[in-house]
C-alpha positions as CSV (number, residue, x, y, z in Angstrom):
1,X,-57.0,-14.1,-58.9
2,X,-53.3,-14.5,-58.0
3,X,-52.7,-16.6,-55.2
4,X,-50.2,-14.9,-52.2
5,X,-47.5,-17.0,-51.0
6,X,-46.0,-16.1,-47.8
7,X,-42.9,-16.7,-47.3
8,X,-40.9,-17.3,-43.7
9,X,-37.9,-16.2,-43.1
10,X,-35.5,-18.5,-43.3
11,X,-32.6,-18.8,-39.9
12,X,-29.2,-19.0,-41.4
13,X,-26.7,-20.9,-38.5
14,X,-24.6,-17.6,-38.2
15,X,-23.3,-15.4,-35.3
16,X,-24.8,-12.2,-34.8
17,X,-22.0,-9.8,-35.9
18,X,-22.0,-8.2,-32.3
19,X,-18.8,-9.9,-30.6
20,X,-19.9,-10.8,-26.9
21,X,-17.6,-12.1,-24.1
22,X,-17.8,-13.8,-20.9
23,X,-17.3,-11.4,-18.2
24,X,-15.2,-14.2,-16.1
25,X,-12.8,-15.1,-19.3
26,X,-12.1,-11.9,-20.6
27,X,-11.4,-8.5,-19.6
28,X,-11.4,-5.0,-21.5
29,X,-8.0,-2.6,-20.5
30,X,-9.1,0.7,-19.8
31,X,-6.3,1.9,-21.5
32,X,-6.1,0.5,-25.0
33,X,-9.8,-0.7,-24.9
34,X,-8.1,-4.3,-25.9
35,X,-10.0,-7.8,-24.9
36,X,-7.4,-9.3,-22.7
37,X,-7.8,-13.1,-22.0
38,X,-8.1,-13.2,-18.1
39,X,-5.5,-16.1,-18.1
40,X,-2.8,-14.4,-19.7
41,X,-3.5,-11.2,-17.8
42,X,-3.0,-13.3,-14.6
43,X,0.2,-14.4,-15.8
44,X,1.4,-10.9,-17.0
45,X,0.9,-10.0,-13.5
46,X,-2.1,-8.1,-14.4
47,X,-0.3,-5.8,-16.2
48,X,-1.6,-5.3,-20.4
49,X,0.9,-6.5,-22.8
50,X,0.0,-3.8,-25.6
51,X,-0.3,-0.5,-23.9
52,X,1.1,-1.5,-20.2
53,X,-1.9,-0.4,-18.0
54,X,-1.4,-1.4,-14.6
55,X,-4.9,-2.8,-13.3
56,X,-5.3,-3.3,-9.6
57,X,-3.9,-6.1,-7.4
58,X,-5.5,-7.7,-5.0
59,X,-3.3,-8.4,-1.4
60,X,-2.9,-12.4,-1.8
61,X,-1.7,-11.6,-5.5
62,X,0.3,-8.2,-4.1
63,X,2.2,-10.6,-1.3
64,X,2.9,-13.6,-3.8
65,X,4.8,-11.5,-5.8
66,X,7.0,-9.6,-3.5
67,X,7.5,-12.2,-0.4
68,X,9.4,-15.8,-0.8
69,X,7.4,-18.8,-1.6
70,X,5.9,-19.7,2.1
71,X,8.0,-17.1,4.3
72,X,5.2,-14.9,4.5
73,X,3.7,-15.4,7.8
74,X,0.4,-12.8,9.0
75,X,-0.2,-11.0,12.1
76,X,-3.2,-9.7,13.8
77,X,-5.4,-11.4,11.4
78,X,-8.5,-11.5,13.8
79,X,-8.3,-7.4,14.3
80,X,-12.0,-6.1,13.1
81,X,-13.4,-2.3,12.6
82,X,-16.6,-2.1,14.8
83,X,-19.0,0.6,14.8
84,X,-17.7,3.1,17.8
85,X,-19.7,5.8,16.1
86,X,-23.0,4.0,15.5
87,X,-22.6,5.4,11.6
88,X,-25.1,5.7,9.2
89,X,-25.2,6.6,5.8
90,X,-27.5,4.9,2.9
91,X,-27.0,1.7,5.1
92,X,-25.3,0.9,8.7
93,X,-21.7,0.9,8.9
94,X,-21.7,-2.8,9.9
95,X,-23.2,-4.1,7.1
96,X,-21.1,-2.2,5.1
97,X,-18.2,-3.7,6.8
98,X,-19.8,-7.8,6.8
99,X,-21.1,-7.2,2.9
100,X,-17.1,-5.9,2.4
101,X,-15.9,-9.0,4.1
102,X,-18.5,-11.3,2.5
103,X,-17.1,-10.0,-1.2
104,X,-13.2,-10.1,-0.1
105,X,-12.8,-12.7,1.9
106,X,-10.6,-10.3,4.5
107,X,-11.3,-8.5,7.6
108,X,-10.1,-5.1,6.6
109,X,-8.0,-3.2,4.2
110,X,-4.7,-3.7,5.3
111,X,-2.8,-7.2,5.9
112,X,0.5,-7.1,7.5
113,X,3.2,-9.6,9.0
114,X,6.9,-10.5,8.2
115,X,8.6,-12.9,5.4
116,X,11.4,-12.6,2.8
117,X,12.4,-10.6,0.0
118,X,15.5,-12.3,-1.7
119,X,18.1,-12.3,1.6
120,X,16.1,-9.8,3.5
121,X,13.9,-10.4,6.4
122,X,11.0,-7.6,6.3
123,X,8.1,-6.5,7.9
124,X,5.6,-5.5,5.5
125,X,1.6,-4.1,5.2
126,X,0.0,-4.3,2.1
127,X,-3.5,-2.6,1.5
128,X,-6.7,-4.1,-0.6
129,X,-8.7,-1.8,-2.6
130,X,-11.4,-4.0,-3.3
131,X,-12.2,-3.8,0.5
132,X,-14.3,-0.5,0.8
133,X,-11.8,1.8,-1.8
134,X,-8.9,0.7,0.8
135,X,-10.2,3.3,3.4
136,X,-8.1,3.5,6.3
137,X,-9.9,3.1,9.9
138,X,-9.0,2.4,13.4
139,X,-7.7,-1.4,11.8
140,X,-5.2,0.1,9.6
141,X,-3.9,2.5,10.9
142,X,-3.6,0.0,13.7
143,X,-1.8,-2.6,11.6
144,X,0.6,-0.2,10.0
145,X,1.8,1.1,13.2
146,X,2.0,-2.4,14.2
147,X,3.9,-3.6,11.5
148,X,6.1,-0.6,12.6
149,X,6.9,-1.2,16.0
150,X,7.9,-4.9,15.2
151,X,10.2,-3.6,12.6
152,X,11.7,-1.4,15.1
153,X,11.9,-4.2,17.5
154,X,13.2,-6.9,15.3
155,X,15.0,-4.6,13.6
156,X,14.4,-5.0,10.4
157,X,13.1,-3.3,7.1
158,X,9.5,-1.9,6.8
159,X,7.5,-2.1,3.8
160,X,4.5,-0.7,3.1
161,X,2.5,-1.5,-0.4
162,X,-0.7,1.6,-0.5
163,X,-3.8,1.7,-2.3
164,X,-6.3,3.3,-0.4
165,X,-9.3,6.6,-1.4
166,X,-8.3,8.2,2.0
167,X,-9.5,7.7,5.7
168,X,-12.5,5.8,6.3
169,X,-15.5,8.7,6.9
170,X,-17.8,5.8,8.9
171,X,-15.2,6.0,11.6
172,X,-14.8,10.2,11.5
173,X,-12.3,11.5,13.6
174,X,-11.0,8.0,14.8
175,X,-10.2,7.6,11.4
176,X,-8.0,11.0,10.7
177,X,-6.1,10.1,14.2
178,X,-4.3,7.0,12.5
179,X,-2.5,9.6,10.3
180,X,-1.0,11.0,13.1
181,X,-0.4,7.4,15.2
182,X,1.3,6.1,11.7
183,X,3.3,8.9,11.8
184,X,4.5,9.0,15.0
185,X,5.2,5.1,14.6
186,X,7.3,6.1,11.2
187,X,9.2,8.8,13.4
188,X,10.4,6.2,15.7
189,X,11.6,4.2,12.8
190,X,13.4,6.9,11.5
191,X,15.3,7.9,14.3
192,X,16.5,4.5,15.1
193,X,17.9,4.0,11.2
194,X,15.8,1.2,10.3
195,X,15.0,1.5,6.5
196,X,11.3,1.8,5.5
197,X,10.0,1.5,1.7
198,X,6.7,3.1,0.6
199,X,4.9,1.8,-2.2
200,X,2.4,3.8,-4.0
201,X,-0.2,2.0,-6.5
202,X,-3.8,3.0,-7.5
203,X,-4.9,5.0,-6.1
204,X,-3.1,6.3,-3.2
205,X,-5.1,9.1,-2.2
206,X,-6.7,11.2,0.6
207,X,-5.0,11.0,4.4
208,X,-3.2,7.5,3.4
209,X,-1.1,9.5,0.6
210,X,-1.0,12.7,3.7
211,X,0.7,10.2,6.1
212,X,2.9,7.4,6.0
213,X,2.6,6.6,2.2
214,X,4.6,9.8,1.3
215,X,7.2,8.9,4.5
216,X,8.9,6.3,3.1
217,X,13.2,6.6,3.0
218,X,12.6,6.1,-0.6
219,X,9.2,6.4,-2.4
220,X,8.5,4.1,-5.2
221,X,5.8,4.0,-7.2
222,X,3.4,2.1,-10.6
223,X,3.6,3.1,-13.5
224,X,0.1,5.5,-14.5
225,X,-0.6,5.3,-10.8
226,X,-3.4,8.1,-9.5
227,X,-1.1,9.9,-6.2
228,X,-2.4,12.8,-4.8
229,X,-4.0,14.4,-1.5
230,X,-7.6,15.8,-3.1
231,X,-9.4,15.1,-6.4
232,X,-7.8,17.3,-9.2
233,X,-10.9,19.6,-9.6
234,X,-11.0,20.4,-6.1
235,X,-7.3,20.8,-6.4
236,X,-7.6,23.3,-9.2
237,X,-10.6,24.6,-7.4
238,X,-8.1,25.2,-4.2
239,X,-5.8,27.9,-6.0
240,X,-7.8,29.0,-8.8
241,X,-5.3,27.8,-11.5
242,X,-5.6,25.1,-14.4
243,X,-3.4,22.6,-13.4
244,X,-1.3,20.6,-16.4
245,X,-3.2,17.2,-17.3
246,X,-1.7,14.2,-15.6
247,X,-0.3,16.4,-12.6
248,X,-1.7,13.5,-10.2
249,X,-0.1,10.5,-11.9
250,X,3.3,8.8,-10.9
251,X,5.4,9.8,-13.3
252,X,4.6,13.5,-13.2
253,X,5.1,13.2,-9.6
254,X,8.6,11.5,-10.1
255,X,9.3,14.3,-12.5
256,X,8.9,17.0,-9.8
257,X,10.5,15.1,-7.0
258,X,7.4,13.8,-4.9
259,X,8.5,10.0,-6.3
260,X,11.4,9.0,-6.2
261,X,10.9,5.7,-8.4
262,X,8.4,4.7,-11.3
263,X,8.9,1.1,-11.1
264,X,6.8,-1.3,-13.8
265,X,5.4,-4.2,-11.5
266,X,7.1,-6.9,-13.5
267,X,10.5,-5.1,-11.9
268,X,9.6,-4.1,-8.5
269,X,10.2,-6.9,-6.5
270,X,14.3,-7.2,-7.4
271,X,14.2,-3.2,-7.4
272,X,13.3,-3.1,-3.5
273,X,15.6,-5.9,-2.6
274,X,18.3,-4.1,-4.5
275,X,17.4,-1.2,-2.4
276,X,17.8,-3.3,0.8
277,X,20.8,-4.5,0.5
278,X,22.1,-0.6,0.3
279,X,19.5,0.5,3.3
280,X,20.7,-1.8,5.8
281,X,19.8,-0.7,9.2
282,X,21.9,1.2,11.2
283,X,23.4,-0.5,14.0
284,X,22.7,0.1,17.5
285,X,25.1,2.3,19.8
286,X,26.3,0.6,22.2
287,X,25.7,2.1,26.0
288,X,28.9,3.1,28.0
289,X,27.4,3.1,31.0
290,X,23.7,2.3,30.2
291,X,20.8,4.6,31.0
292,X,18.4,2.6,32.5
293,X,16.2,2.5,29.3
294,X,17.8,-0.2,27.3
295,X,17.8,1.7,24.4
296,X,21.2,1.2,23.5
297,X,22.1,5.1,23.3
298,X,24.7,6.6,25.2
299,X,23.5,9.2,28.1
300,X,26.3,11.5,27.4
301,X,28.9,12.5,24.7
302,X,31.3,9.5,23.4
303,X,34.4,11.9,24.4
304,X,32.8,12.3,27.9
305,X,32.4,8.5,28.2
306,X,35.6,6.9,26.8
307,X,37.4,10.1,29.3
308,X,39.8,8.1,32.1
309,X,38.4,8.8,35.9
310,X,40.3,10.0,38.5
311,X,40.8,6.8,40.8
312,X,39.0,6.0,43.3
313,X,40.7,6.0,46.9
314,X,39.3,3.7,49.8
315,X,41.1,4.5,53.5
316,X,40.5,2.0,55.8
């Protein structure tokens, strides 16, 4: 009889030819489907050094890289969303808002106060979309108009850096009344000639792209960003029409006027103090007579004013 040998396989001390990587040391670009080493990507400003795909910032890394080293001081830090509404969706709005919190390490959405961009003094709101898609609620809509009324009092540029799905649908109608409140706050700023500088990144969508992110005096905006009011099928849907591909991105936008800048991010810091140093704000008129109001404009024409009065005759 022949004997049966059976033989055991034998465990060579090679890699599986599957390449795995650690999720916290490297990171795939969406748009070349390249590995990125998370160190270098940091140092690239998060930007992809072989096709340029712009990945999303988050608002300590936005601020760093527009505001002077340690000028940059925060306002209303402690202002918090709270339930008016007593939402409900697959869980309750506030522990949507504490798990949000919890993974961020920020209150809301939006963080605003004032610093320095080269030799300009600015006010300036930048938006997070890691916190809930960057929604915009009663919070920012209150800090943008914040951050708008001190640059109107301090006189001084306004910036304001979006990323943002749209208003916040926990907080309903409170949430669609901060696009007119932003507004209105923009309007002041307007008519008193104080420059204000919108930045649009991705996304900037929904009623934050239908209110003060489109307002700006000049409209910049990243490279590949999405920009637009609804999704593009709904869009389409709208006016029964196939739209062109890419109709929502930046630079089609900047083609057809809605942009007025595609700036890469490596660039955008020395654009918008460029920009400042041409948009000074206007200065204020000086009152005549004075109105009462301490506005600083004149209560009737200049002519009227500078005109010489008849004198004044006192009999005894």
């Amino acid at each position: 009889m022949r004997s049966v040998v059976l033989l055991m396989p034998i465990k060579l001390p090679f890699r599986s030819r599957t390449r795995s990587y650690p999720p916290d040391l490297w990171t795939k670009c969406p748009g070349c489907q390249e590995m990125l080493y998370e160190k270098q990507l940091e140092k690239n400003l998060r930007v992809c050094p072989d096709c340029g795909h712009h990945f999303r910032l988050r608002v300590d890394a936005r601020l760093a890289q527009l505001v002077d080293d340690g000028t940059f001081g925060e306002r209303d830090a402690g202002l918090e969303s709270v339930d008016q509404l007593g939402f409900v969706d697959q869980k309750p709005y506030p522990e949507r808002l504490a798990a949000a919190r919890a993974a961020t390490g920020i209150r809301d959405a939006a963080i605003w106060g004032t610093g320095t961009m080269g030799q300009h003094r600015v006010a300036i709101v930048v938006m997070d979309f890691a916190f809930m898609g960057g929604s915009m609620g009663s919070v920012v809509g209150e800090k943008v108009t914040r951050a708008a009324e001190a640059a109107l009092a301090e006189r001084i540029p306004l910036i304001a850096v979006s990323s943002s799905g749209g208003a916040r649908m926990q907080e309903g109608t409170l949430a669609l009344m901060q696009l007119a409140k932003t507004c209105a706050a923009l309007g002041r700023l307007s008519d008193a000639g104080i420059p204000y500088l919108s930045v649009m990144t991705d996304p900037t969508t929904g009623g934050v792209f239908a209110s003060f992110a489109a307002l700006g005096d000049v409209n910049l905006a990243e490279p590949g960003a999405l920009i637009g009011f609804a999704g593009a099928r709904v869009s389409a849907g709208t006016i029964a029409e196939t739209l062109p591909d890419g109709f929502q991105r930046a630079e089609f936008l900047a083609a057809h006027g809605f942009v007025d800048l595609v700036v890469p991010r490596a660039e955008l810091r020395d654009t918008m103090a460029g920009l400042l140093s041409y948009l000074a704000p206007r200065p204020m008129a000086r009152s005549i007579e004075g109105n009462g109001s301490g506005d600083g404009l004149l209560t009737r024409p200049l002519a009227g004013a500078l005109a010489p009065r008849p004198r004044e005759v006192v009999h005894g």
